[in-house]
C-alpha positions as CSV (number, residue, x, y, z in Angstrom):
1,X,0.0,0.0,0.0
2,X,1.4,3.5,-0.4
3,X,1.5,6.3,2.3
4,X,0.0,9.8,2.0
5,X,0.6,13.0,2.8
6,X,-1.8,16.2,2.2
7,X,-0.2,19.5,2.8
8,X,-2.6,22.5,2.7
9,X,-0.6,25.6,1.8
10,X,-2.2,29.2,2.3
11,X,-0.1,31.8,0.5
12,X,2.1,34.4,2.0
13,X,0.3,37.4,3.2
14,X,0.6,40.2,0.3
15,X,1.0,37.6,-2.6
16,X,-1.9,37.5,-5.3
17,X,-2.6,34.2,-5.9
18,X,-1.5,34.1,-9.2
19,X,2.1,34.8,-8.2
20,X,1.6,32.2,-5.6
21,X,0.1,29.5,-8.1
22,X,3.0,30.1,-10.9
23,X,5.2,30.1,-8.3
24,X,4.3,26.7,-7.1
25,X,4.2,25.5,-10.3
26,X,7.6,27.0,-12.0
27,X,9.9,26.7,-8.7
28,X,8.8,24.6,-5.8
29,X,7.2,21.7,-7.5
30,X,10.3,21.2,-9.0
31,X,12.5,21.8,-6.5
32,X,11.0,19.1,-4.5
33,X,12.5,16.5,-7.1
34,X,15.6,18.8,-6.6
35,X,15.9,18.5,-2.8
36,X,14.8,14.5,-2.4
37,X,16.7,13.4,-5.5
38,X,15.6,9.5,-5.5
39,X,13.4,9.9,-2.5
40,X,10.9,12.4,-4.0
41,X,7.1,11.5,-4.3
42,X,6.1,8.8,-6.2
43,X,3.4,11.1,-6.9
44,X,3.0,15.4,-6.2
45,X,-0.2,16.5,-7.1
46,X,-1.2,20.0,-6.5
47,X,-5.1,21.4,-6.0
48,X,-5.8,24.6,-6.0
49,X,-8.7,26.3,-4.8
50,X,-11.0,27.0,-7.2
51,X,-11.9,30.7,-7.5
52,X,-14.8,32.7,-9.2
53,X,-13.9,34.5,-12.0
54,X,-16.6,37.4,-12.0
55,X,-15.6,39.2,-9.3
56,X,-18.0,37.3,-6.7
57,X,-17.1,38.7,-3.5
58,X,-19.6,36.5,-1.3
59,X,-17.0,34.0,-0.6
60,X,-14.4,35.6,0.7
61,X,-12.0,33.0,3.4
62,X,-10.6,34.5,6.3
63,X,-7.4,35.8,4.5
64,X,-9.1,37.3,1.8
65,X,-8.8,35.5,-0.8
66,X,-12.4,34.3,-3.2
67,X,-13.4,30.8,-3.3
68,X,-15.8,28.7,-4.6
69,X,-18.0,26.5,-1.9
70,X,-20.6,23.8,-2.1
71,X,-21.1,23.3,1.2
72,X,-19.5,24.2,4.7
73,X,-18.8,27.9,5.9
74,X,-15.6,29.7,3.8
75,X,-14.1,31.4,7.1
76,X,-13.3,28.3,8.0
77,X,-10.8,27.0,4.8
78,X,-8.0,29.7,4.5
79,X,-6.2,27.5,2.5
80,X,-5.1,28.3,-1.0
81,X,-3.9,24.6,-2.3
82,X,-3.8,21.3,-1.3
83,X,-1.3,18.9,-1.7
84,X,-1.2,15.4,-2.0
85,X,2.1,13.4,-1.7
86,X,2.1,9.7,-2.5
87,X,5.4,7.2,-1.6
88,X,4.8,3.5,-3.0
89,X,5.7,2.0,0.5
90,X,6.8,2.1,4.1
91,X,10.0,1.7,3.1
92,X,10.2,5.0,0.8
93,X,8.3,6.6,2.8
94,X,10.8,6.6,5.6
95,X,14.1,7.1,3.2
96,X,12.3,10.4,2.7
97,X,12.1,11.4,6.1
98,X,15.0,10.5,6.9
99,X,16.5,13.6,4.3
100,X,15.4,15.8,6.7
101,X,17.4,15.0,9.1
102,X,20.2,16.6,7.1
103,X,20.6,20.9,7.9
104,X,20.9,21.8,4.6
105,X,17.6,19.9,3.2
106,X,15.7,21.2,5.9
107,X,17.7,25.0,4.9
108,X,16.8,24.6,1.5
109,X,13.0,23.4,1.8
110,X,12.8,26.5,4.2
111,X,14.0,29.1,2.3
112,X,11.7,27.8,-1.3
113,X,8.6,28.3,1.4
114,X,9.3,31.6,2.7
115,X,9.2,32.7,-0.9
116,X,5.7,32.0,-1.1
117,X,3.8,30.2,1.9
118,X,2.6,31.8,5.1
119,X,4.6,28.8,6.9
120,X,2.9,29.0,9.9
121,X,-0.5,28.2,8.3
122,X,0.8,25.6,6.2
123,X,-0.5,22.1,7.8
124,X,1.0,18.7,6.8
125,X,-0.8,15.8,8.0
126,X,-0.5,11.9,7.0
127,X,-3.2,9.7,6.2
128,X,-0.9,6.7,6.4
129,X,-1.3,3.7,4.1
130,X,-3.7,4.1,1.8
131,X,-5.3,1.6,-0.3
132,X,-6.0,2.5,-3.9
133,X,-9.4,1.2,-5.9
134,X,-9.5,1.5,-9.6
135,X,-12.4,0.9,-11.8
136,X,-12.0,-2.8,-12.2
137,X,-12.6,-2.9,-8.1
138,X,-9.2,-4.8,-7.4
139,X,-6.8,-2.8,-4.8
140,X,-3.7,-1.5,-5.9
């Protein structure tokens, strides 16, 4: 089974979210490769909140920033983008962790945040093993 993780980023305070996004996309989601090397994600997808394009200002989250919701209360979500980080096993899983556990890894995944997260919003949470379904019903 692989192991999980979701990050859910919230922008740094000041940044429009289309720096933030094309930030994301140009320099940090490529730097992760950069900084883990063999140990990166077997996958790295990125969601970003989707946002109304005519100027709807009824759902503005708590930092300001528009977003679309179907249900629940948008003062509550201040995030911008969730991540979702996939390792094929245990094993992988814990050769990545163990990278941080070097200074400069941990220097160089801090300052490629600063430059774009508000880091002390940012939450990163496992979900642990995770067992995939496809179509044909058999688990992955």
């Amino acid at each position: 089974m692989s192991i999980m993780l979701l990050c859910f980023t919230v922008r740094k305070p000041g940044m429009s979210f289309q720096d933030y996004k094309a930030y994301y996309e140009q320099h940090h989601s490529k730097n992760i490769y950069d900084f883990l090397g063999d140990d990166s994600p077997a996958t790295y997808s990125r969601h970003y909140v989707e946002r109304p394009s005519d100027g709807d200002s009824s759902h503005i989250a708590a930092h300001g920033a528009p977003a679309i919701f179907l249900t629940g209360q948008p003062e509550n979500f201040v995030f911008d983008a969730v991540t979702i980080m996939t390792w094929e096993n245990e094993e992988a899983y814990i050769s990545m962790t163990k990278k941080f556990t070097d200074p400069d890894v941990v220097s160089r995944f801090t300052a490629d945040e600063e430059v774009f997260l508000d880091r002390s919003k940012v939450v990163l949470m496992s979900v642990g093993r995770v067992p995939v379904t496809p179509p044909s019903g058999r688990a992955l």
